[in-house]
N, C-alpha and C positions, 0 to 999 in steps of 0.2 A: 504494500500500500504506500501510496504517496505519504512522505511523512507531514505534511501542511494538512493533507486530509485528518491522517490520526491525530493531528495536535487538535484542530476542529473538532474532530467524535470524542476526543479527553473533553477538551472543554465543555460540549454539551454535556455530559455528561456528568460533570461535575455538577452543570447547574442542577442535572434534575436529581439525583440521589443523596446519601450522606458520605461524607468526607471527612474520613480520621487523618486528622493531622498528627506528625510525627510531636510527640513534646515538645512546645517551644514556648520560653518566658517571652511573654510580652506584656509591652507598656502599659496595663489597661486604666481607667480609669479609678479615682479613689471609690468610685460604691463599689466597685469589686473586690479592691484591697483591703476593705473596712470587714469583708467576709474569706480572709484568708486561713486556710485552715479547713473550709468546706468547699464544696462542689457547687458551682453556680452555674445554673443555666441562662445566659444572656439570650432573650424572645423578642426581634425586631416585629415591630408591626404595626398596622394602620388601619383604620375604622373599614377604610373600602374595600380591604385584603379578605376576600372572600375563605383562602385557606385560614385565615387568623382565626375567622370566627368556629373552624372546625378545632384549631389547635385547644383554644381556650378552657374546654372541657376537659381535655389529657394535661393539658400543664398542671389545672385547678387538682386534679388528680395525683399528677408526679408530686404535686408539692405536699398534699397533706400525706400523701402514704411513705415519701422519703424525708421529711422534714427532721423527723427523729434522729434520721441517717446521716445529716449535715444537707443535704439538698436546701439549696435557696434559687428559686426563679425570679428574676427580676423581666420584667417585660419593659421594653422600651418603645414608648410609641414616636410617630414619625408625623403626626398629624398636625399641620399647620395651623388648623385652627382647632383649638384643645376643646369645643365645643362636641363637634365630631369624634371628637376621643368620647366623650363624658358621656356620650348618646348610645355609642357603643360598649361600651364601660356597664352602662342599666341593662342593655338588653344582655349582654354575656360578663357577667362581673368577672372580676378574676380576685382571685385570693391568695395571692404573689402581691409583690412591691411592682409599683408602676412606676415609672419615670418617662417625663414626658421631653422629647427631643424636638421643638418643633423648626429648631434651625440646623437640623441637623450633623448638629455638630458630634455629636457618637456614630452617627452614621458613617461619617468619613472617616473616623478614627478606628472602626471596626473595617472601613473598604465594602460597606454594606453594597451588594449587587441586585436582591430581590427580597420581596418580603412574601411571607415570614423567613426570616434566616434567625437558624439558634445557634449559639457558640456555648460549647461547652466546656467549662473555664475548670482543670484541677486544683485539688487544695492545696499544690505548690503553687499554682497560679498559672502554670502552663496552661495552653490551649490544646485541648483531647482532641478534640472535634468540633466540625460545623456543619449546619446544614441549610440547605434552600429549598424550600416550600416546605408545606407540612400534608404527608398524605396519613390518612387513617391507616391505609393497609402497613404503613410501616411501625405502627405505634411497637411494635413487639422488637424491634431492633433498634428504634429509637430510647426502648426501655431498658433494653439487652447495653448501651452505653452509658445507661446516667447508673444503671446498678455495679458496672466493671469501674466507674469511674469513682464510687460510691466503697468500692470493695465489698459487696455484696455475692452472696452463691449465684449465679446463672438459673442452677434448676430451682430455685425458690422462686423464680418469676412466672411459671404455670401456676401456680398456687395461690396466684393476685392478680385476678381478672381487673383489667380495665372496666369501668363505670360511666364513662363520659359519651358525649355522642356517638354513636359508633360509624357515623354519617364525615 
């Protein structure tokens, strides 16, 4: 194969799946640094992010069933006007920390490419993983990440069914 083609099917590819990043310390911001020692899951997103409004149920989910575990989801929205956050906020609440980005100044700083994208931050502070968009069928390898990131068993995750949309 042409290698300009393969570098093109990497890249889609990237966008549409999940993406374990090798360990790497990065700069991040102080809300993250304030929760060093645990697993953060960084949740870009915006009121009109169709996938968001599916994620919000699995986060609401991750958080209270690993929060014991160290898990902290912080969601950052990207909505220029924080009205459109706050509307969407009633109809799918979240029960994570929200922080609101509407000049997108953490967006740059993450290299944000699409929303929803999660960055999965270890409790050295390395970046585990990332991902772009958020599909239901992946919730079980999305979970399979925050529980290894977590130091959690693998087969203990049949035994904790997902409860959130399953839409």
């Amino acid at each position: 194969m042409h290698t300009a083609r393969i570098a093109t099917i990497t890249a889609l590819a990237a966008l549409l799946t999940l993406s374990v990043s090798a360990a790497r310390a990065v700069d991040f911001p102080g809300f993250i640094d304030q929760h060093r020692g645990k697993v953060v899951l960084v949740d870009f997103w915006a009121s009109w992010c169709v996938p968001c409004r599916r994620s919000f149920p699995w986060l609401n989910d991750m958080q209270e069933k690993y929060a014991s575990d160290g898990l902290v989801i912080i969601g950052v929205n990207e909505d220029n006007d924080q009205a459109n956050a706050a509307a969407f906020l009633n109809e799918y609440p979240a029960r994570f920390r929200i922080i609101p980005d509407p000049d997108g100044k953490l967006a740059a700083r993450f290299e944000l490419l699409a929303m929803p994208s999660s960055y999965l931050i270890g409790r050295d502070g390395t970046q585990l993983a990332n991902h772009l968009g958020f599909k239901t069928a992946k919730v079980d390898e999305y979970e399979k990440l925050l529980r290894e990131a977590l130091g959690l068993q693998a087969e203990q995750l049949a035994a904790q069914p997902m409860t959130g949309d399953p839409n």
